[in-house]
N, C-alpha and C positions, 0 to 999 in steps of 0.2 A: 508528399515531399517533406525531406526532415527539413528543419530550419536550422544552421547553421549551429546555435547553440547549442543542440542536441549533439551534433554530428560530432561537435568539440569535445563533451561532456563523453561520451560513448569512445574516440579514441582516445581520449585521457585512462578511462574505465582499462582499457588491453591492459593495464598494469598487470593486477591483479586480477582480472578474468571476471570480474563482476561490477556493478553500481553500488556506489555507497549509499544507504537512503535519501542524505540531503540532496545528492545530485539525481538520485531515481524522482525523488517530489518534485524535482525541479523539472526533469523532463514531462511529468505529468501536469504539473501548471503549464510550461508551455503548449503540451496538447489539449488544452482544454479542460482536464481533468478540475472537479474542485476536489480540494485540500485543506490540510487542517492550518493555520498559522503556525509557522516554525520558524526558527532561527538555530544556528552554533555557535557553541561558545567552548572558550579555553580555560578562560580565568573565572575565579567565582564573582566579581565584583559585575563583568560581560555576563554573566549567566541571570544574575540576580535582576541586572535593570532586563532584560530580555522575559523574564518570566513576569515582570509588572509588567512586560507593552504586553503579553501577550493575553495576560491574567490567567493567577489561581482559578482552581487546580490545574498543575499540567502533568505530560509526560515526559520523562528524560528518557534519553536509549544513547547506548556507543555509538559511537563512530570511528570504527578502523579495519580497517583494508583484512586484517588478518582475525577479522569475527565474522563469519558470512551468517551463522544462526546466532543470533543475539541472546535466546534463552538460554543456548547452552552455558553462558558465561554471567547469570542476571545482568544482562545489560537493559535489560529493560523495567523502569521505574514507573507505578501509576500513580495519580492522585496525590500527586507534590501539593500541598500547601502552601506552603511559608519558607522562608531563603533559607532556614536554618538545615532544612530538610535536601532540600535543590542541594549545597554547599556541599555537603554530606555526600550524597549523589554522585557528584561531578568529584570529589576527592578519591571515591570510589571509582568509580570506573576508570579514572585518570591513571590508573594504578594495571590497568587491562592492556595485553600485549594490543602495541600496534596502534594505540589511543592517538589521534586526530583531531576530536571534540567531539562536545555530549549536544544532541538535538534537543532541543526543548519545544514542544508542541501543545497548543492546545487538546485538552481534553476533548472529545467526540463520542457522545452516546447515537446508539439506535442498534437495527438489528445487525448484525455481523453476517455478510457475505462474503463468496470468494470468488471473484474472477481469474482466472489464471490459463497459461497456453503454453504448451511446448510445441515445437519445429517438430513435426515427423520428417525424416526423411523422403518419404515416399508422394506426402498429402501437404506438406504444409504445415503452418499453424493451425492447432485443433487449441479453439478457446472451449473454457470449461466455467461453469457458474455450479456454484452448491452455495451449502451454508456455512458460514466461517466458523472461525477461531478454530478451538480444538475439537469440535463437533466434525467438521469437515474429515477426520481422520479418525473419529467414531463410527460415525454414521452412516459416510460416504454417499451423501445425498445430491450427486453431480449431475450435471446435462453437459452433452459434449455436441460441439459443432464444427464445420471445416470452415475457419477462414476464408475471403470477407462473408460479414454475416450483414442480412437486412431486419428490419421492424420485424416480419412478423418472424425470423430464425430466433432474434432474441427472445420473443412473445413464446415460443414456441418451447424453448429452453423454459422458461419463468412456470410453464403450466409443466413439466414433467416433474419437476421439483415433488417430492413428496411432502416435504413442510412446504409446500407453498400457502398453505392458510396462513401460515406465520408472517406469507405476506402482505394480504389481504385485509388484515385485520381479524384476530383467533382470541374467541371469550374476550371480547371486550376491548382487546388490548387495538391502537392504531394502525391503521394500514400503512404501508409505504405508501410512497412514490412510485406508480411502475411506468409510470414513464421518464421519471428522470434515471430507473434503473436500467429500463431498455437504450436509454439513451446512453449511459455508459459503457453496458455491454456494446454495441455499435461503435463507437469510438474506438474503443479497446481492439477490436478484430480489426479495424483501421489501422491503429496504431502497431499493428500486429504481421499487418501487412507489410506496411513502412521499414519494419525492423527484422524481416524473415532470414536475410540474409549475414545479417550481424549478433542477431542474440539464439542461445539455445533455449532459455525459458523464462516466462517472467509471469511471475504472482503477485496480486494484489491480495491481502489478506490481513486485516477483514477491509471489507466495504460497508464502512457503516451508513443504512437509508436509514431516513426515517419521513416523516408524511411533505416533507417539503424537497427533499434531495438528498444523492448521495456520496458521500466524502471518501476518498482516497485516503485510509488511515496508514497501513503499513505497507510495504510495497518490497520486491526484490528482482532484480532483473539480471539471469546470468547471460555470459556472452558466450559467444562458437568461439572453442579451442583453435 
Protein backbone atom coordinates (compact mmCIF):
# COMPACT_ATOMS: atom_id res chain seq x y z
CA UNK A 1 0.00 0.00 0.00
CA UNK A 2 1.56 3.47 -1.28
CA UNK A 3 1.49 5.88 1.63
CA UNK A 4 -0.09 9.03 0.94
CA UNK A 5 3.02 10.91 0.27
CA UNK A 6 4.00 9.02 -2.43
CA UNK A 7 0.69 8.87 -4.06
CA UNK A 8 1.01 12.92 -3.88
CA UNK A 9 4.55 13.10 -5.06
CA UNK A 10 3.52 10.62 -8.15
CA UNK A 11 0.36 12.76 -9.34
CA UNK A 12 2.26 16.01 -8.86
CA UNK A 13 5.04 13.90 -11.39
CA UNK A 14 1.82 13.50 -14.53
CA UNK A 15 3.28 17.00 -15.10
CA UNK A 16 5.82 16.05 -16.95
CA UNK A 17 5.51 12.31 -17.36
CA UNK A 18 8.48 11.48 -14.93
CA UNK A 19 10.14 11.97 -11.11
CA UNK A 20 12.48 14.56 -10.42
CA UNK A 21 15.41 12.85 -8.35
CA UNK A 22 14.71 14.81 -5.05
CA UNK A 23 11.03 13.66 -5.07
CA UNK A 24 12.32 9.81 -6.74
CA UNK A 25 14.79 9.84 -3.25
CA UNK A 26 12.17 10.81 -1.36
CA UNK A 27 9.92 8.10 -2.53
CA UNK A 28 12.64 5.75 -1.86
CA UNK A 29 13.30 6.92 1.81
CA UNK A 30 9.73 6.55 2.42
CA UNK A 31 9.97 2.79 1.28
CA UNK A 32 12.61 2.06 3.01
CA UNK A 33 15.28 2.37 0.67
CA UNK A 34 18.70 3.99 2.39
CA UNK A 35 20.01 7.00 0.68
CA UNK A 36 22.51 9.24 0.33
CA UNK A 37 21.94 12.67 2.59
CA UNK A 38 20.65 15.36 0.21
CA UNK A 39 19.07 18.54 0.19
CA UNK A 40 18.07 21.55 -2.81
CA UNK A 41 18.94 24.55 -3.13
CA UNK A 42 18.31 27.80 -5.16
CA UNK A 43 20.51 30.39 -3.87
CA UNK A 44 24.33 30.01 -3.33
CA UNK A 45 24.42 31.37 0.25
CA UNK A 46 21.16 27.83 0.80
CA UNK A 47 23.58 25.63 -1.15
CA UNK A 48 26.76 26.45 0.66
CA UNK A 49 25.43 26.12 4.50
CA UNK A 50 23.60 22.74 3.06
CA UNK A 51 27.05 21.28 1.74
CA UNK A 52 28.68 21.98 5.50
CA UNK A 53 25.36 20.00 7.10
CA UNK A 54 26.02 17.55 4.78
CA UNK A 55 30.03 17.63 4.37
CA UNK A 56 32.79 17.83 1.68
CA UNK A 57 32.99 16.19 -0.83
CA UNK A 58 29.66 16.25 -2.44
CA UNK A 59 27.67 15.80 -5.44
CA UNK A 60 25.66 18.52 -7.33
CA UNK A 61 23.10 17.46 -10.25
CA UNK A 62 20.08 19.58 -12.00
CA UNK A 63 16.90 19.57 -11.13
CA UNK A 64 14.34 20.33 -13.93
CA UNK A 65 11.43 18.85 -15.28
CA UNK A 66 12.76 19.39 -18.81
CA UNK A 67 16.40 17.22 -18.35
CA UNK A 68 15.24 13.69 -17.95
CA UNK A 69 19.20 12.35 -18.75
CA UNK A 70 21.37 14.65 -16.75
CA UNK A 71 24.70 13.75 -18.63
CA UNK A 72 23.35 14.91 -21.58
CA UNK A 73 23.33 18.48 -20.37
CA UNK A 74 26.72 18.11 -17.46
CA UNK A 75 24.28 18.26 -15.01
CA UNK A 76 25.95 16.16 -12.94
CA UNK A 77 28.99 17.42 -10.73
CA UNK A 78 31.34 15.01 -8.43
CA UNK A 79 33.67 15.60 -5.72
CA UNK A 80 32.75 19.26 -4.86
CA UNK A 81 35.09 20.34 -2.27
CA UNK A 82 34.85 23.81 -1.04
CA UNK A 83 31.87 26.63 -1.64
CA UNK A 84 33.89 28.32 -4.15
CA UNK A 85 33.48 25.35 -6.38
CA UNK A 86 29.58 24.17 -5.31
CA UNK A 87 28.88 28.40 -6.31
CA UNK A 88 30.37 27.82 -9.50
CA UNK A 89 28.19 24.73 -10.00
CA UNK A 90 24.89 25.81 -9.06
CA UNK A 91 25.53 29.40 -11.29
CA UNK A 92 26.02 26.81 -13.95
CA UNK A 93 23.52 24.84 -14.05
CA UNK A 94 21.07 27.69 -12.96
CA UNK A 95 21.64 28.82 -16.37
CA UNK A 96 20.00 25.02 -17.80
CA UNK A 97 16.62 25.05 -19.50
CA UNK A 98 13.80 24.34 -17.08
CA UNK A 99 16.20 24.84 -13.65
CA UNK A 100 14.27 24.29 -10.29
CA UNK A 101 17.41 23.65 -7.96
CA UNK A 102 20.60 21.90 -7.92
CA UNK A 103 20.66 18.57 -5.40
CA UNK A 104 23.55 18.47 -3.25
CA UNK A 105 24.33 14.89 -1.99
CA UNK A 106 26.66 13.31 -0.22
CA UNK A 107 29.44 11.41 -1.77
CA UNK A 108 28.91 7.49 -1.79
CA UNK A 109 31.59 5.02 -2.67
CA UNK A 110 31.44 1.13 -3.22
CA UNK A 111 30.58 -1.16 -5.95
CA UNK A 112 28.04 0.22 -8.55
CA UNK A 113 24.92 -1.89 -9.27
CA UNK A 114 21.91 -1.61 -11.24
CA UNK A 115 18.58 -2.47 -10.21
CA UNK A 116 15.99 -1.64 -12.62
CA UNK A 117 12.13 -2.84 -14.05
CA UNK A 118 10.13 -2.16 -16.88
CA UNK A 119 5.97 -2.96 -17.00
CA UNK A 120 5.83 -5.70 -19.90
CA UNK A 121 2.58 -5.48 -20.98
CA UNK A 122 1.87 -9.12 -21.10
CA UNK A 123 4.02 -10.25 -17.47
CA UNK A 124 4.20 -7.36 -15.43
CA UNK A 125 7.23 -5.86 -13.92
CA UNK A 126 10.37 -7.86 -14.95
CA UNK A 127 13.17 -6.31 -12.41
CA UNK A 128 16.64 -6.68 -13.52
CA UNK A 129 20.15 -6.45 -11.36
CA UNK A 130 23.65 -6.10 -13.41
CA UNK A 131 26.50 -4.08 -12.80
CA UNK A 132 26.11 -0.25 -12.81
CA UNK A 133 27.42 2.78 -14.08
CA UNK A 134 28.52 2.69 -17.77
CA UNK A 135 29.48 -0.97 -17.55
CA UNK A 136 25.84 -1.98 -17.48
CA UNK A 137 25.81 -0.86 -21.29
CA UNK A 138 29.14 -2.33 -21.97
CA UNK A 139 29.01 -5.46 -20.63
CA UNK A 140 25.32 -6.16 -20.29
CA UNK A 141 26.06 -8.38 -17.32
CA UNK A 142 21.95 -8.60 -16.18
CA UNK A 143 19.72 -11.22 -14.44
CA UNK A 144 16.14 -10.76 -15.25
CA UNK A 145 13.12 -11.87 -12.99
CA UNK A 146 9.11 -11.47 -13.13
CA UNK A 147 7.78 -9.49 -10.30
CA UNK A 148 7.14 -10.11 -6.85
CA UNK A 149 10.45 -11.61 -6.24
CA UNK A 150 11.55 -13.88 -2.92
CA UNK A 151 15.17 -14.42 -0.95
CA UNK A 152 16.12 -17.07 -2.78
CA UNK A 153 14.83 -15.29 -6.79
CA UNK A 154 17.14 -12.49 -5.67
CA UNK A 155 19.94 -15.14 -4.47
CA UNK A 156 19.22 -16.61 -7.63
CA UNK A 157 19.77 -13.42 -9.68
CA UNK A 158 23.11 -12.37 -7.58
CA UNK A 159 24.71 -16.08 -8.67
CA UNK A 160 24.01 -15.68 -12.45
CA UNK A 161 25.81 -12.37 -12.55
CA UNK A 162 29.11 -13.11 -14.32
CA UNK A 163 31.16 -10.62 -12.13
CA UNK A 164 29.73 -11.82 -9.34
CA UNK A 165 33.21 -12.31 -7.78
CA UNK A 166 33.28 -8.67 -7.84
CA UNK A 167 30.80 -9.48 -5.27
CA UNK A 168 32.14 -11.67 -3.07
CA UNK A 169 35.21 -10.19 -2.62
CA UNK A 170 37.86 -10.62 -6.00
CA UNK A 171 41.88 -10.43 -5.39
CA UNK A 172 41.71 -9.08 -2.16
CA UNK A 173 39.34 -6.39 -2.63
CA UNK A 174 35.98 -6.60 0.14
CA UNK A 175 32.88 -8.30 -0.21
CA UNK A 176 29.48 -6.71 -0.12
CA UNK A 177 26.83 -7.08 1.74
CA UNK A 178 24.63 -9.80 0.04
CA UNK A 179 22.13 -9.67 2.19
CA UNK A 180 21.56 -6.10 2.46
CA UNK A 181 21.59 -6.43 -1.47
CA UNK A 182 19.20 -9.21 -1.49
CA UNK A 183 17.34 -7.27 0.80
CA UNK A 184 17.02 -4.34 -1.73
CA UNK A 185 16.34 -6.24 -4.57
CA UNK A 186 13.08 -7.69 -2.63
CA UNK A 187 11.97 -4.36 -1.62
CA UNK A 188 12.43 -3.07 -5.07
CA UNK A 189 9.93 -5.86 -6.80
CA UNK A 190 7.77 -4.80 -3.78
CA UNK A 191 7.79 -1.51 -4.53
CA UNK A 192 7.37 -2.48 -8.08
CA UNK A 193 4.34 -4.14 -7.55
CA UNK A 194 2.97 -1.12 -5.63
CA UNK A 195 3.48 1.01 -8.78
CA UNK A 196 2.66 -1.49 -11.88
CA UNK A 197 -0.14 0.27 -12.69
CA UNK A 198 1.15 4.06 -12.62
CA UNK A 199 4.92 3.98 -13.78
CA UNK A 200 6.41 2.56 -17.08
CA UNK A 201 9.95 2.10 -15.75
CA UNK A 202 12.11 2.84 -13.12
CA UNK A 203 16.15 2.53 -12.51
CA UNK A 204 18.19 2.79 -9.82
CA UNK A 205 21.63 3.22 -11.11
CA UNK A 206 24.14 2.88 -9.54
CA UNK A 207 23.41 1.03 -6.21
CA UNK A 208 26.44 1.54 -4.36
CA UNK A 209 27.11 -1.92 -1.70
CA UNK A 210 29.64 -2.12 -0.07
CA UNK A 211 30.48 -4.71 3.24
CA UNK A 212 28.01 -2.93 5.54
CA UNK A 213 24.99 -1.93 2.93
CA UNK A 214 23.60 -0.57 0.05
CA UNK A 215 22.61 3.01 -0.93
CA UNK A 216 20.18 4.30 -3.47
CA UNK A 217 22.67 6.70 -5.33
CA UNK A 218 20.76 7.84 -8.55
CA UNK A 219 17.43 6.82 -9.28
CA UNK A 220 14.84 7.64 -12.26
CA UNK A 221 11.31 6.69 -12.50
CA UNK A 222 9.20 7.09 -15.69
CA UNK A 223 5.27 7.18 -15.56
CA UNK A 224 2.53 5.31 -18.14
CA UNK A 225 1.50 7.93 -20.74
Amino acid sequence: MLKKEIKAILEKSKEWGWVLEPDAQKIFTLYGFKTPKYSVAREAVQAVSMAHQIGYPVVAKIVSPAVVHKSDVKGVVVGIKDDQTLIQTLERLSKIDGFVGMLIAEMVKGLELIIGAKNDFQFGPMVLLGMGGVGVEIYKDVSLRMAPLKDRDADHMIQELTARKLLTGYRSSEPINLNALKKTIVNFSKLMMDLQDIVESVDLNPVMCTAKTCTVVDSRIMLKK
